[in-house]
TILO-112126 format. One record per residue (C-alpha): x, z, y; residue in three letters; residue number from 0. Coordinates in Angstrom, 2 decimals. Layout:
# residues N
       x       z       y residu num
       X       Z       Y    ALA NUM
...
***
This chain:
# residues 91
       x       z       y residu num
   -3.94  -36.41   -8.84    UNK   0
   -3.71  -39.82   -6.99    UNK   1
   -3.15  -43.19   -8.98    UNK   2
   -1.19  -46.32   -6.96    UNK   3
   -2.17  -49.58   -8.35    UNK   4
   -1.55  -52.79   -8.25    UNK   5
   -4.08  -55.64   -8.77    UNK   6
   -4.02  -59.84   -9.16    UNK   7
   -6.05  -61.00   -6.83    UNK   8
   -6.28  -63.93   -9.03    UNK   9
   -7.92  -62.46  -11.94    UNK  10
   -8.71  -58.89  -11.02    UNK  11
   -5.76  -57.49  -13.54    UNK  12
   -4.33  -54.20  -13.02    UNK  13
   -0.59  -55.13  -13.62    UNK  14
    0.83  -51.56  -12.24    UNK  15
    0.01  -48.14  -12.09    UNK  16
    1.83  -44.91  -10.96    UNK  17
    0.58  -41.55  -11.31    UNK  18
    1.23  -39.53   -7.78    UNK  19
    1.11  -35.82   -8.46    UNK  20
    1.81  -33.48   -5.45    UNK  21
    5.23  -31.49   -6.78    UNK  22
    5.75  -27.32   -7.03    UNK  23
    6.16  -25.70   -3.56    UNK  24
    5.65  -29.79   -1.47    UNK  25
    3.00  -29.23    1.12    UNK  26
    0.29  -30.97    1.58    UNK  27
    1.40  -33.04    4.54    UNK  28
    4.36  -33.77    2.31    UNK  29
    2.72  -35.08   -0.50    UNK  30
    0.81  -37.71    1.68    UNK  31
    3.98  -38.51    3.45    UNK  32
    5.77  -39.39   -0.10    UNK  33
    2.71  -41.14   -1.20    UNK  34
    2.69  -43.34    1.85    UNK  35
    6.39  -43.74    1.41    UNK  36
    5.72  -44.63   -2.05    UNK  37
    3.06  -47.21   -1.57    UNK  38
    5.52  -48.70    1.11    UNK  39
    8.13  -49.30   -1.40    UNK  40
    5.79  -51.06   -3.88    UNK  41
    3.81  -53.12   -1.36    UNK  42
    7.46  -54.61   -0.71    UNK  43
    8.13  -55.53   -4.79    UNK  44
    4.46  -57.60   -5.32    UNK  45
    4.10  -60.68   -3.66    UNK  46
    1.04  -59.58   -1.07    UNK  47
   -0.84  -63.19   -1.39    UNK  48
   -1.19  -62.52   -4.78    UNK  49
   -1.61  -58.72   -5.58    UNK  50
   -3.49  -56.17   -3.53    UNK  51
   -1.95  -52.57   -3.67    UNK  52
   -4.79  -49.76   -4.20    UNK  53
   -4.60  -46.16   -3.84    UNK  54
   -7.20  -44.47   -5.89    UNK  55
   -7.00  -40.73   -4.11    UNK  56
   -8.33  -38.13   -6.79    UNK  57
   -8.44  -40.42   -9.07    UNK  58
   -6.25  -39.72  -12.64    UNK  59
   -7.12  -43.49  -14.29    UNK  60
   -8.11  -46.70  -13.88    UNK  61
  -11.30  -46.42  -16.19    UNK  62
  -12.19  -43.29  -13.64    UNK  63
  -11.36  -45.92  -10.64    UNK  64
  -13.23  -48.82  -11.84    UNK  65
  -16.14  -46.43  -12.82    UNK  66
  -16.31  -44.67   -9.07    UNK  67
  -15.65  -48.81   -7.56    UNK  68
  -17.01  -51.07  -10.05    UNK  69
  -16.81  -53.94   -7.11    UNK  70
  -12.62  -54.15   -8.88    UNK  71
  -13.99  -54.51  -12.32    UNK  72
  -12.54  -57.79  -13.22    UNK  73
  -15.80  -59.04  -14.54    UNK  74
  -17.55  -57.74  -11.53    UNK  75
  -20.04  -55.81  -13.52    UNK  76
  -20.29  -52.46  -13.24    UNK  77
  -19.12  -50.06  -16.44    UNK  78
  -21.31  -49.09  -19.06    UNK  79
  -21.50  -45.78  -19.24    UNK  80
  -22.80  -44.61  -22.59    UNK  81
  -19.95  -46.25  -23.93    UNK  82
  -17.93  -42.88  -23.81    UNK  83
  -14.63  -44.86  -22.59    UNK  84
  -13.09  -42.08  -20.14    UNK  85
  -14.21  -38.65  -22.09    UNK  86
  -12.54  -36.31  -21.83    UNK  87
  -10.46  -36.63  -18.52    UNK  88
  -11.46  -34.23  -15.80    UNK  89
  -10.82  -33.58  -12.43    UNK  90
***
């Protein structure tokens, strides 16, 4: 599972986020050439000089993204984690 975000550059605020799942039977090259087509089509609906558009491959959420980059936690530190906030998802 992939996750497409989309991020103020502003204040580091996640303000979308799509789930890409490769579909029953779609090929891999498929899948990546949906994605891309996907990520296309959103680039186009956020202004670029204020949002940056993020693909988090193998990711499934934004705690598990901001965990594995903690340089696009909004508060620039990185997570805490004892503080049990993504248990339970796997990969």
């Amino acid at each position: 599972m992939d996750l497409l975000m989309v991020r103020e550059r502003a204040t580091g605020r996640f303000v979308y986020t799509e789930r890409l799942e490769r579909r029953a039977g779609e090929t891999a090259w498929e899948y990546v050439r949906r994605s891309v087509r996907r990520e296309g089509r959103i680039r186009t609906r956020f202004d670029p000089e204020a949002t940056e558009v993020i693909v988090g491959w193998g990711i499934g959420s934004v705690e598990d993204f901001l965990r594995a980059n903690p340089e696009y936690r909004a508060d620039g530190k990185p997570a805490d984690r004892d503080s049990g906030g993504a248990a339970g998802h796997g990969e």
